[in-house]
mmCIF file of the N, C-alpha and C atoms, coordinates in Angstrom:
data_MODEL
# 
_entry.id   MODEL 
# 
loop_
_atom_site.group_PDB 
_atom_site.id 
_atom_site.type_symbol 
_atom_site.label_atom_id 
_atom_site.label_alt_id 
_atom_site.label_comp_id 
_atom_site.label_asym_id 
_atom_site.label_entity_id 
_atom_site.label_seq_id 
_atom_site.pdbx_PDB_ins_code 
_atom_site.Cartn_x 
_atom_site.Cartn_y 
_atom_site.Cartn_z 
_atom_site.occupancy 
_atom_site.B_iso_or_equiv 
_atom_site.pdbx_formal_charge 
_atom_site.auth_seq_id 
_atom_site.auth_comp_id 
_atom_site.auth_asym_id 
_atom_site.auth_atom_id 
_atom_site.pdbx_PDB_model_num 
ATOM 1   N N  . UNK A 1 1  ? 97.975  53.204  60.340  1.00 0.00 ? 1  UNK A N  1 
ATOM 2   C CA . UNK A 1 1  ? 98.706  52.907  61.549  1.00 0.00 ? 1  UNK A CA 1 
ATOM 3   C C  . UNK A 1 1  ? 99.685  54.045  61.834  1.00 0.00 ? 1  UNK A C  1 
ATOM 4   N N  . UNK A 1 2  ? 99.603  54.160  63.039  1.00 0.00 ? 2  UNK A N  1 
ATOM 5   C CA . UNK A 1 2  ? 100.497 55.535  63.630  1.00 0.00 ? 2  UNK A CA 1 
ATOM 6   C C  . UNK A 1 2  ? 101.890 54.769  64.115  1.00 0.00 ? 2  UNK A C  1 
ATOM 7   N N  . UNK A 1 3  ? 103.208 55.521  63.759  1.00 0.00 ? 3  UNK A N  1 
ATOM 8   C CA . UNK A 1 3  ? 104.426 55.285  64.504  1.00 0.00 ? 3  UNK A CA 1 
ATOM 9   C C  . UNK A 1 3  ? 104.298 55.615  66.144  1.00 0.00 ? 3  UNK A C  1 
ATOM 10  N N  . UNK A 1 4  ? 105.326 55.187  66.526  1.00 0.00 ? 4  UNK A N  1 
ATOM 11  C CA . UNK A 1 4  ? 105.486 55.581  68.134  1.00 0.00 ? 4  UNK A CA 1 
ATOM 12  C C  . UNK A 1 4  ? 105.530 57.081  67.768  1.00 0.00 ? 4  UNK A C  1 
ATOM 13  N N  . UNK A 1 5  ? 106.535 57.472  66.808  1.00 0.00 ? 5  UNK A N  1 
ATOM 14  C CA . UNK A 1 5  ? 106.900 58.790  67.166  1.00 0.00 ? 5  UNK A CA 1 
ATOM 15  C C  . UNK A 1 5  ? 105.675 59.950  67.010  1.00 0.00 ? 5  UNK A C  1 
ATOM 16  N N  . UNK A 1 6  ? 104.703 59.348  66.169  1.00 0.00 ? 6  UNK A N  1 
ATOM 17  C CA . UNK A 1 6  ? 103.546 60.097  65.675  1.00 0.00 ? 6  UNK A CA 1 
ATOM 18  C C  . UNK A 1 6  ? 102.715 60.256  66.813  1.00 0.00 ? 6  UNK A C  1 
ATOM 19  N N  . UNK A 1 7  ? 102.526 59.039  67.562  1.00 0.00 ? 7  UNK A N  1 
ATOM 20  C CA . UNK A 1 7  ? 101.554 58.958  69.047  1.00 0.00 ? 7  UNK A CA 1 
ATOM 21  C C  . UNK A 1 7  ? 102.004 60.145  70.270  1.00 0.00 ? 7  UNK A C  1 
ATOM 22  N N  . UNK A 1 8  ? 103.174 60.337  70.088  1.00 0.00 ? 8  UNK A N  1 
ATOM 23  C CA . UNK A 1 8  ? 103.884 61.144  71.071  1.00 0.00 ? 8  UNK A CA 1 
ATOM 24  C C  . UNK A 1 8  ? 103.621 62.321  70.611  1.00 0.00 ? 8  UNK A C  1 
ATOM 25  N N  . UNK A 1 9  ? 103.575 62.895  69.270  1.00 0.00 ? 9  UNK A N  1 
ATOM 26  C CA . UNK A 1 9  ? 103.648 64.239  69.090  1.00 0.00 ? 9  UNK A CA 1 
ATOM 27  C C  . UNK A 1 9  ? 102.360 64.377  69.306  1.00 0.00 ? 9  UNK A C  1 
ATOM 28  N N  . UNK A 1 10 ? 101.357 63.472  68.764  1.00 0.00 ? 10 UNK A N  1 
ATOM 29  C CA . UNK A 1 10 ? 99.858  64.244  68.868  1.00 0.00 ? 10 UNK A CA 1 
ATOM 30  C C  . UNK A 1 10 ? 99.544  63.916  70.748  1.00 0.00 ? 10 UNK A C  1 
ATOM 31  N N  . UNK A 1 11 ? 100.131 63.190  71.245  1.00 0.00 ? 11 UNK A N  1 
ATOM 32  C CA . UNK A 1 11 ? 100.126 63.517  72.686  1.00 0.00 ? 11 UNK A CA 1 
ATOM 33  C C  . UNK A 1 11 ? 100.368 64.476  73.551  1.00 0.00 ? 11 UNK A C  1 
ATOM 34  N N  . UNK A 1 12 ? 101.547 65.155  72.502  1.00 0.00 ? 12 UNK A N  1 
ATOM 35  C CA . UNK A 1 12 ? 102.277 66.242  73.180  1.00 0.00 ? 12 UNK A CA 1 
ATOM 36  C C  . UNK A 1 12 ? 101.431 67.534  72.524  1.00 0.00 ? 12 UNK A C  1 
ATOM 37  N N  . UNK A 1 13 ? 100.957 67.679  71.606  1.00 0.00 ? 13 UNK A N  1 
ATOM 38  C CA . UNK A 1 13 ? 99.949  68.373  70.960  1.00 0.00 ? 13 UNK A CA 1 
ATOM 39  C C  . UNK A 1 13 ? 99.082  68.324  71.877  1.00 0.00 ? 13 UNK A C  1 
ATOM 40  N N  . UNK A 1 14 ? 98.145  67.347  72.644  1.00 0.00 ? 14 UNK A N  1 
ATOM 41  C CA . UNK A 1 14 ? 96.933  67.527  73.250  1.00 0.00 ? 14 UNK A CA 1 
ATOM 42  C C  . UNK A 1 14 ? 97.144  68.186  74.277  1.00 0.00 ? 14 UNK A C  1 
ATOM 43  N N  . UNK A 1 15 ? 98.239  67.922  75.021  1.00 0.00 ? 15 UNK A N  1 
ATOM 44  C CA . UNK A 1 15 ? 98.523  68.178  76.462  1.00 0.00 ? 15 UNK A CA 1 
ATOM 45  C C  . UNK A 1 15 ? 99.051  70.085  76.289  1.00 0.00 ? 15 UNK A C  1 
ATOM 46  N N  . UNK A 1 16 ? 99.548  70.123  75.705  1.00 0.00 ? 16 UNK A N  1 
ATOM 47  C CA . UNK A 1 16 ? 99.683  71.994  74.721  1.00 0.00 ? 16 UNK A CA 1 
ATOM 48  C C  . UNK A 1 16 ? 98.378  72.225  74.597  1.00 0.00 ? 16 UNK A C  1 
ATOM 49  N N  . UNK A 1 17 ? 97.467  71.773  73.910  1.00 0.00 ? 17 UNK A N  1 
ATOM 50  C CA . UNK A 1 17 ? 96.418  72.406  73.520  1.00 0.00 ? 17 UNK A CA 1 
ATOM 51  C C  . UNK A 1 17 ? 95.658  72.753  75.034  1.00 0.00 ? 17 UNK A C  1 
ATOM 52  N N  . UNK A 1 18 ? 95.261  71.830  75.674  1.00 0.00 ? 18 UNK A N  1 
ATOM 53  C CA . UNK A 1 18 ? 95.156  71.911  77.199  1.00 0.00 ? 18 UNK A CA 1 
ATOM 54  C C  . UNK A 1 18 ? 95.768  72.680  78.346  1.00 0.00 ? 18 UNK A C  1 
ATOM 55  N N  . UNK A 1 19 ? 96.847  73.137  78.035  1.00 0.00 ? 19 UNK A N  1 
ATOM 56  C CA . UNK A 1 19 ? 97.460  74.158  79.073  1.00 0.00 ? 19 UNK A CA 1 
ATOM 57  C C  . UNK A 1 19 ? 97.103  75.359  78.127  1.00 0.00 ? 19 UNK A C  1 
ATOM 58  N N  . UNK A 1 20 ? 97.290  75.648  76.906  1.00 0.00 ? 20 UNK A N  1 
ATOM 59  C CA . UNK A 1 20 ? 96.942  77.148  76.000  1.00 0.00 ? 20 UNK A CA 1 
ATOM 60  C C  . UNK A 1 20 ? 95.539  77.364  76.706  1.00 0.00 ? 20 UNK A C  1 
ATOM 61  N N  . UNK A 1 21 ? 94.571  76.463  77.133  1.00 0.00 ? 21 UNK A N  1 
ATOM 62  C CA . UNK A 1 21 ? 93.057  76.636  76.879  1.00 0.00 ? 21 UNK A CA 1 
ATOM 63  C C  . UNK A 1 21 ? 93.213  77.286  77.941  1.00 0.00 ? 21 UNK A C  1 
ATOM 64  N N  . UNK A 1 22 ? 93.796  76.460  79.297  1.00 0.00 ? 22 UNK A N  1 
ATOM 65  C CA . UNK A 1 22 ? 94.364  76.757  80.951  1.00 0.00 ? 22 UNK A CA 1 
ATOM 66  C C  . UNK A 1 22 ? 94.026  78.065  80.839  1.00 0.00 ? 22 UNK A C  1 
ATOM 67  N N  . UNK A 1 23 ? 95.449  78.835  79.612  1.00 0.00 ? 23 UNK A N  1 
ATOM 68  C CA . UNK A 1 23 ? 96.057  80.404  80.080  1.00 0.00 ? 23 UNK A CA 1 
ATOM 69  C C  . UNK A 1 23 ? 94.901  81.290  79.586  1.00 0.00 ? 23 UNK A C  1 
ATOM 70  N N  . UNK A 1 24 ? 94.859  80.894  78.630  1.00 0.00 ? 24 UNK A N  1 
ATOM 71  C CA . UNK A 1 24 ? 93.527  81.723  77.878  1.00 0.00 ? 24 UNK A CA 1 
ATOM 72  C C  . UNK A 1 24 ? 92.173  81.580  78.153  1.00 0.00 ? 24 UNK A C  1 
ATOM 73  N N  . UNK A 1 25 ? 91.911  80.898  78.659  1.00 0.00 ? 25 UNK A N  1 
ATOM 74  C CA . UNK A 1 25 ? 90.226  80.592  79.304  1.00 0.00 ? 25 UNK A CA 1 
ATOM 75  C C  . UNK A 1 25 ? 89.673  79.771  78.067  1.00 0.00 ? 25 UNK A C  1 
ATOM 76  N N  . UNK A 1 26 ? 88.255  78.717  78.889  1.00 0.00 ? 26 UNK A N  1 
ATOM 77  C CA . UNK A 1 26 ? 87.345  78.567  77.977  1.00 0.00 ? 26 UNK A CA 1 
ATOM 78  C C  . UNK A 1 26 ? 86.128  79.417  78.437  1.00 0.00 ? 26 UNK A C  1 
ATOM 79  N N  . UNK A 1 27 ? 85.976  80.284  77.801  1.00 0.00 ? 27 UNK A N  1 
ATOM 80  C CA . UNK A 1 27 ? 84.579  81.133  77.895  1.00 0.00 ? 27 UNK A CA 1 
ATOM 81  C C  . UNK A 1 27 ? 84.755  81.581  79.847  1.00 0.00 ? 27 UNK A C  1 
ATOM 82  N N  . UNK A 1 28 ? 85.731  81.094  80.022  1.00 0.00 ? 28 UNK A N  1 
ATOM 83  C CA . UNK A 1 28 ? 85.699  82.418  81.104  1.00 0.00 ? 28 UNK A CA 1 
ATOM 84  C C  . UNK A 1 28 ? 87.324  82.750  81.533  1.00 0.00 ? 28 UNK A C  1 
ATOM 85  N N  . UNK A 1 29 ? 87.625  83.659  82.467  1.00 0.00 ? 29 UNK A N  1 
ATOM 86  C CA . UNK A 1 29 ? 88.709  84.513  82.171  1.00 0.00 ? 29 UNK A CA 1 
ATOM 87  C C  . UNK A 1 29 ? 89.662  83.259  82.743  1.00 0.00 ? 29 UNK A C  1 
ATOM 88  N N  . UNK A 1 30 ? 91.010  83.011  81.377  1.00 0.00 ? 30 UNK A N  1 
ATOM 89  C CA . UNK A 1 30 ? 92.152  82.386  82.412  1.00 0.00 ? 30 UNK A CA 1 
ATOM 90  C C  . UNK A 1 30 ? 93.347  83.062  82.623  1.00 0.00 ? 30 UNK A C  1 
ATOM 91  N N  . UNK A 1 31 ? 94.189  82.343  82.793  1.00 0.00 ? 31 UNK A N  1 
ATOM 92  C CA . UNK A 1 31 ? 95.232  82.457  83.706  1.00 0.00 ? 31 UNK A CA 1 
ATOM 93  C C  . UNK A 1 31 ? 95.821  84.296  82.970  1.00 0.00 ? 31 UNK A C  1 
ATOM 94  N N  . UNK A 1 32 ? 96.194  84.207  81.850  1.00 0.00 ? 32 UNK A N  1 
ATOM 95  C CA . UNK A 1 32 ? 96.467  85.672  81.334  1.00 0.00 ? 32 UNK A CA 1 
ATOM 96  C C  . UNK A 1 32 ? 95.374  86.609  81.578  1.00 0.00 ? 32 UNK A C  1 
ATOM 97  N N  . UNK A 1 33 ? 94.343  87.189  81.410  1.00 0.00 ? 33 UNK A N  1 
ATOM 98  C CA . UNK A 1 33 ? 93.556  87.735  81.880  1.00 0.00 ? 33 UNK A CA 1 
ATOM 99  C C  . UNK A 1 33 ? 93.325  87.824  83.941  1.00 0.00 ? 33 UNK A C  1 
ATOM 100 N N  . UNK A 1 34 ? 93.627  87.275  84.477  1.00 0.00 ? 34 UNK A N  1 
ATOM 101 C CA . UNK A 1 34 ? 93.861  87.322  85.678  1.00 0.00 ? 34 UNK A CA 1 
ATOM 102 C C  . UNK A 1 34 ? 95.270  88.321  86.089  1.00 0.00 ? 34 UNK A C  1 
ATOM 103 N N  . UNK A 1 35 ? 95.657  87.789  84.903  1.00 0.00 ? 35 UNK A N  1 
ATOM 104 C CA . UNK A 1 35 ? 97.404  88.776  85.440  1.00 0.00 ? 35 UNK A CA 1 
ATOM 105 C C  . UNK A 1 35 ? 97.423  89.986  84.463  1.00 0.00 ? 35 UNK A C  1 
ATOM 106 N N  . UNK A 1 36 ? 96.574  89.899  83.580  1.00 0.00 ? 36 UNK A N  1 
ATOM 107 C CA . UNK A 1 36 ? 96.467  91.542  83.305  1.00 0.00 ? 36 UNK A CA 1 
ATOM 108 C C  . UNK A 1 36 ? 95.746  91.787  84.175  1.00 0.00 ? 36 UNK A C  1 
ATOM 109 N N  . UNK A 1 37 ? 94.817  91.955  84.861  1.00 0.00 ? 37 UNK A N  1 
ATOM 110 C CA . UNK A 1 37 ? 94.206  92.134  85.948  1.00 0.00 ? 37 UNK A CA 1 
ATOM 111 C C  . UNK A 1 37 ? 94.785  93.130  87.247  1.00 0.00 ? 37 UNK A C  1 
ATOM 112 N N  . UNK A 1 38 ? 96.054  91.994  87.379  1.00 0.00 ? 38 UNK A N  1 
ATOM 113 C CA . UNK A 1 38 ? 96.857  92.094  88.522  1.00 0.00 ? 38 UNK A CA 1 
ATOM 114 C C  . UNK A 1 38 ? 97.971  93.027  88.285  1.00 0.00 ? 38 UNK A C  1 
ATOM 115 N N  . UNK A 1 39 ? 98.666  93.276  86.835  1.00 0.00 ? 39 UNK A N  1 
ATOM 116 C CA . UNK A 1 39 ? 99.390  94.276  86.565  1.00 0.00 ? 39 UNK A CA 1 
ATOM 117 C C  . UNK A 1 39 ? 98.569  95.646  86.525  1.00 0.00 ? 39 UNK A C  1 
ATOM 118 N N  . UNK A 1 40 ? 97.435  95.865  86.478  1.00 0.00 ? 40 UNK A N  1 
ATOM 119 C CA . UNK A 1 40 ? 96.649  97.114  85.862  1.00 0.00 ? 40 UNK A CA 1 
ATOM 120 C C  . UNK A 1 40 ? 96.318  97.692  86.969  1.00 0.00 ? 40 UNK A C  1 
ATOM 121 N N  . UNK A 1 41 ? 95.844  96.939  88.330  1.00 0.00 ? 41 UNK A N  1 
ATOM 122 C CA . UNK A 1 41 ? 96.017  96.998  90.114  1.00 0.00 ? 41 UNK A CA 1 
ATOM 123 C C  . UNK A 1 41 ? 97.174  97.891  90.282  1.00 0.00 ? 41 UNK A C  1 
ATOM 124 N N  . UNK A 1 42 ? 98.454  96.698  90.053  1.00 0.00 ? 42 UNK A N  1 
ATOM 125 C CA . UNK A 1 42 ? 99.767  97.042  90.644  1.00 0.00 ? 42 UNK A CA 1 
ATOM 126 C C  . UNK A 1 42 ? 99.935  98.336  90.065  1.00 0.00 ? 42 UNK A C  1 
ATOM 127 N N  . UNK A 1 43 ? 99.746  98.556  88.741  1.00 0.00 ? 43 UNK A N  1 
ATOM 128 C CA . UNK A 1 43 ? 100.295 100.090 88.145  1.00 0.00 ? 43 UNK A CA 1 
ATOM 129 C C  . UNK A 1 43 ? 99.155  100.993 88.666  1.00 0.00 ? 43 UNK A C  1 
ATOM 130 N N  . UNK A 1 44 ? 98.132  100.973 88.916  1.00 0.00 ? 44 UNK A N  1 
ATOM 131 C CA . UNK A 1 44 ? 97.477  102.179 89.350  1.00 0.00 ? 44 UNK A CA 1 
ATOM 132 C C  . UNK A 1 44 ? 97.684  102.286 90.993  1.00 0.00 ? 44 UNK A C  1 
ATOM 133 N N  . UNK A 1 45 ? 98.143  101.359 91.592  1.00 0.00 ? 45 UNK A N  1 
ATOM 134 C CA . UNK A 1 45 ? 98.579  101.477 92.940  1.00 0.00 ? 45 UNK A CA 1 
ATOM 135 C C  . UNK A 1 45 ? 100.415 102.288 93.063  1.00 0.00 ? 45 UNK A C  1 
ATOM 136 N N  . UNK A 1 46 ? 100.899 101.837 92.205  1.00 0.00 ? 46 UNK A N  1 
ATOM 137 C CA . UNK A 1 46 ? 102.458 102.923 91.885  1.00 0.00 ? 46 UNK A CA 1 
ATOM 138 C C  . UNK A 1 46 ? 102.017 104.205 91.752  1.00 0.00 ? 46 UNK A C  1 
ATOM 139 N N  . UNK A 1 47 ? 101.050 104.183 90.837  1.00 0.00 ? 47 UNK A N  1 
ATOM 140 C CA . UNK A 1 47 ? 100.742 105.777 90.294  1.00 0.00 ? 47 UNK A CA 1 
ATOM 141 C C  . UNK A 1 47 ? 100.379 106.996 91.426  1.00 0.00 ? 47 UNK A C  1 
ATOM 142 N N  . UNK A 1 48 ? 99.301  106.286 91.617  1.00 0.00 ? 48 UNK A N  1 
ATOM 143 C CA . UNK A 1 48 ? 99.101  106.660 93.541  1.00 0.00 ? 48 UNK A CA 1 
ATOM 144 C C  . UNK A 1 48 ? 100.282 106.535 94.161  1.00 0.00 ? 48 UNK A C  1 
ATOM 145 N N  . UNK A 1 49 ? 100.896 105.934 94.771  1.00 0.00 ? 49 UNK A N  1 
ATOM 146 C CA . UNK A 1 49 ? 102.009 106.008 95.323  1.00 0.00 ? 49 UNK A CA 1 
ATOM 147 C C  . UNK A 1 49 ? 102.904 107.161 95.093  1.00 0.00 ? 49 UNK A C  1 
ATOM 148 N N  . UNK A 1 50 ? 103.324 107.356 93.592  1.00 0.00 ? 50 UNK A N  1 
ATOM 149 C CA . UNK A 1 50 ? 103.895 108.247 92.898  1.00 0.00 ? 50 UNK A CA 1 
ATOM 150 C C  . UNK A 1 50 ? 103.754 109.931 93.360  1.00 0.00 ? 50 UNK A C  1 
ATOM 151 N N  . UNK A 1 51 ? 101.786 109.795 93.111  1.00 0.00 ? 51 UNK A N  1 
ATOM 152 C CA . UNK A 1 51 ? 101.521 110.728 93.882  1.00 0.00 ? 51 UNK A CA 1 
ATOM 153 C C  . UNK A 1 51 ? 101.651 111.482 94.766  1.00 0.00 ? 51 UNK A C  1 
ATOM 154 N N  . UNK A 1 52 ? 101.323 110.588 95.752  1.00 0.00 ? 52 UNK A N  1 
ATOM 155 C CA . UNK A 1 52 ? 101.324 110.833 97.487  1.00 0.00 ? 52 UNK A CA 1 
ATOM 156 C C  . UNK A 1 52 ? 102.635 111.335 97.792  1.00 0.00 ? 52 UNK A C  1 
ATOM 157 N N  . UNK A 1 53 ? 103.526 110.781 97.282  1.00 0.00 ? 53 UNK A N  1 
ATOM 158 C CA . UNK A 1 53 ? 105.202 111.244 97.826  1.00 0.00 ? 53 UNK A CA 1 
ATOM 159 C C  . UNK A 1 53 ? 105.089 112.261 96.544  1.00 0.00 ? 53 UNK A C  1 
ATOM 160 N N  . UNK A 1 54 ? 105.007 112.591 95.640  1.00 0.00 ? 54 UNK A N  1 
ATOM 161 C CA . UNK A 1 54 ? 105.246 114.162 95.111  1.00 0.00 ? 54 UNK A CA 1 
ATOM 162 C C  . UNK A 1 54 ? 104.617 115.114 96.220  1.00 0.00 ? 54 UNK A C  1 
ATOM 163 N N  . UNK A 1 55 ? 103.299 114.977 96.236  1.00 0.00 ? 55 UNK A N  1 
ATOM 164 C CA . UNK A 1 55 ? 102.240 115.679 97.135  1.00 0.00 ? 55 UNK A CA 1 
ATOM 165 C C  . UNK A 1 55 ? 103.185 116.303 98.661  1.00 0.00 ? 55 UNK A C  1 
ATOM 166 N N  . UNK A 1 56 ? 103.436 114.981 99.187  1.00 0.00 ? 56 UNK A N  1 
ATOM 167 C CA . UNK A 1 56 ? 104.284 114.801 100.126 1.00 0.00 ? 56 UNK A CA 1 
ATOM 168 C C  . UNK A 1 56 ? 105.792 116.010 100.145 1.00 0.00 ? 56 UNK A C  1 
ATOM 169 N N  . UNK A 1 57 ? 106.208 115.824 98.951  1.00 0.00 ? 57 UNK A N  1 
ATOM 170 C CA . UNK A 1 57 ? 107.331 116.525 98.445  1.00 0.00 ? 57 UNK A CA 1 
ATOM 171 C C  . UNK A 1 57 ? 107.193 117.581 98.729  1.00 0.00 ? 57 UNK A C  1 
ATOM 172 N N  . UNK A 1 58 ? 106.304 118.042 97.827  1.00 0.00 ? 58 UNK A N  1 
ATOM 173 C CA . UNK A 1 58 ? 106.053 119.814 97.552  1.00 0.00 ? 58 UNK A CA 1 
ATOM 174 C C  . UNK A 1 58 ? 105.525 120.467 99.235  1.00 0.00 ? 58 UNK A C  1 
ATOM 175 N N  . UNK A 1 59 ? 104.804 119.803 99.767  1.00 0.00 ? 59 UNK A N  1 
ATOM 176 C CA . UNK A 1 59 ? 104.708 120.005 101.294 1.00 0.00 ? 59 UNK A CA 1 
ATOM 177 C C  . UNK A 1 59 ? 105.384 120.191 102.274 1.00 0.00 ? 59 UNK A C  1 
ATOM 178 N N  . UNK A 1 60 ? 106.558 119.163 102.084 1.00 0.00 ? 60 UNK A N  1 
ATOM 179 C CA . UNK A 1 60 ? 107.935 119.204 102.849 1.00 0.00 ? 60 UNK A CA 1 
ATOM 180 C C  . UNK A 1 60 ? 108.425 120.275 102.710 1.00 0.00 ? 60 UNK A C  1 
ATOM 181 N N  . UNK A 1 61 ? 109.009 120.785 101.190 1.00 0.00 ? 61 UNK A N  1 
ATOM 182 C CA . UNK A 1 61 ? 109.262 122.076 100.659 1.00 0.00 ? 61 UNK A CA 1 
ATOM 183 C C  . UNK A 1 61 ? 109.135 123.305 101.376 1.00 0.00 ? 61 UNK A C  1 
ATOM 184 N N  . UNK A 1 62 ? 107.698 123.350 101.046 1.00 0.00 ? 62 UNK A N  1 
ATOM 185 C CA . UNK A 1 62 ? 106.911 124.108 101.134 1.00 0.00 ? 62 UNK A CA 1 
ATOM 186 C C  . UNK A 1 62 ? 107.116 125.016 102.978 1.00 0.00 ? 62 UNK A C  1 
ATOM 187 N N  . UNK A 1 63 ? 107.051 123.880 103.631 1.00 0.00 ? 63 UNK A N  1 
ATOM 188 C CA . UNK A 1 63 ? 107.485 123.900 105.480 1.00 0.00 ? 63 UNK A CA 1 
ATOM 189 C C  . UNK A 1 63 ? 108.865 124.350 105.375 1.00 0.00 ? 63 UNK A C  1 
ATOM 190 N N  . UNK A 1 64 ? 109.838 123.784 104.725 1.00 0.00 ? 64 UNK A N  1 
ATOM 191 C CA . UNK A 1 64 ? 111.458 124.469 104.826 1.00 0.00 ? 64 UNK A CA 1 
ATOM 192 C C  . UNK A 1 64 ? 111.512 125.705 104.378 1.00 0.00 ? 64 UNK A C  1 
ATOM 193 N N  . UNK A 1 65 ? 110.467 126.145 103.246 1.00 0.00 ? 65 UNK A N  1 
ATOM 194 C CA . UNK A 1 65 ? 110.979 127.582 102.791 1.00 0.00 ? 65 UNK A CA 1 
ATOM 195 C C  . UNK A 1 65 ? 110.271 128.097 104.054 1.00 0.00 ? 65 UNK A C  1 
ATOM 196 N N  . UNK A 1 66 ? 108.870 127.621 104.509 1.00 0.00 ? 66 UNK A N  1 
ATOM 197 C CA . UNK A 1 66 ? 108.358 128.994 105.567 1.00 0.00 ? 66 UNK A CA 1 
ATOM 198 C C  . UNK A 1 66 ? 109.729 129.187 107.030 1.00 0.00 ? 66 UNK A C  1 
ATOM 199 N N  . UNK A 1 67 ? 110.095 127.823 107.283 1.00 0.00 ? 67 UNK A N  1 
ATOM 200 C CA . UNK A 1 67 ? 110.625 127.816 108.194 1.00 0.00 ? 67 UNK A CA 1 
ATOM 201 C C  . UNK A 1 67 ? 112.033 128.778 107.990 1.00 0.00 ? 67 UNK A C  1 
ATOM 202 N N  . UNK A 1 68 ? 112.744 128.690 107.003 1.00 0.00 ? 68 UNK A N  1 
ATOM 203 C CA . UNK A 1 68 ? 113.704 129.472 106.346 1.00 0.00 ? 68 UNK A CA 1 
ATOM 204 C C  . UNK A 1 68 ? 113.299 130.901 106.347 1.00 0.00 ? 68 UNK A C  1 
ATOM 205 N N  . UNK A 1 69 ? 112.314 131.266 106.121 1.00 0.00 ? 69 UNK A N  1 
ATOM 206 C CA . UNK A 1 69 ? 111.715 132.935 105.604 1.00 0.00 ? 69 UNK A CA 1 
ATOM 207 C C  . UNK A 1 69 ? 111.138 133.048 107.206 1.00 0.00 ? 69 UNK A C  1 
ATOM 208 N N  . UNK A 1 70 ? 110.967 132.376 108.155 1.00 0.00 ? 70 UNK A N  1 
ATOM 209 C CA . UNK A 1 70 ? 110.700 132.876 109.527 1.00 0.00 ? 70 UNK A CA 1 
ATOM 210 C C  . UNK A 1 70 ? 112.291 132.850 110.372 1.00 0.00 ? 70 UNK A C  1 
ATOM 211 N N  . UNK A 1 71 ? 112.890 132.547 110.311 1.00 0.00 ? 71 UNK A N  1 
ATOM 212 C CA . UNK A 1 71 ? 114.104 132.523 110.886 1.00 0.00 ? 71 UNK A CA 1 
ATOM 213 C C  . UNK A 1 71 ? 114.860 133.673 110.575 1.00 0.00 ? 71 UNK A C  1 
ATOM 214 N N  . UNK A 1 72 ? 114.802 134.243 109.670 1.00 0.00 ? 72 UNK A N  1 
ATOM 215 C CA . UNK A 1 72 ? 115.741 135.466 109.465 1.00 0.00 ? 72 UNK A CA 1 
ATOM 216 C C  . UNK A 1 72 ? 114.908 136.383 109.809 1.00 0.00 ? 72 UNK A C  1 
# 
């Protein structure tokens, strides 16, 4: 015979075991695997970003010195 208090923990055990399965998948991708997913997106979309405005940078530059070296 189980106590009350025993019924509750293995209740509270099942309902854990059931959201872990949630994050982690059964045999297909869950909830963590979706958001590595979504971080690995987001960082190669910064990186690019990163890019474009260096790129951007050195270009800008690049126009002030000519514009500078044509003015005098």
């Amino acid at each position: 015979m189980m106590t009350e208090f025993e019924g509750q923990v293995l209740a509270d055990l099942s309902v854990l075991k059931s959201q872990m399965q949630q994050v982690m998948g059964i045999g297909q991708p869950g909830r963590l695997t979706q958001l590595e997913r979504r971080v690995e997106r987001h960082e190669r979309s910064v990186q690019r970003m990163k890019g474009l405005f260096t790129a951007a940078g050195g270009l800008v530059t690049m126009v002030q010195v000519a514009v500078d070296y044509f003015r005098r």
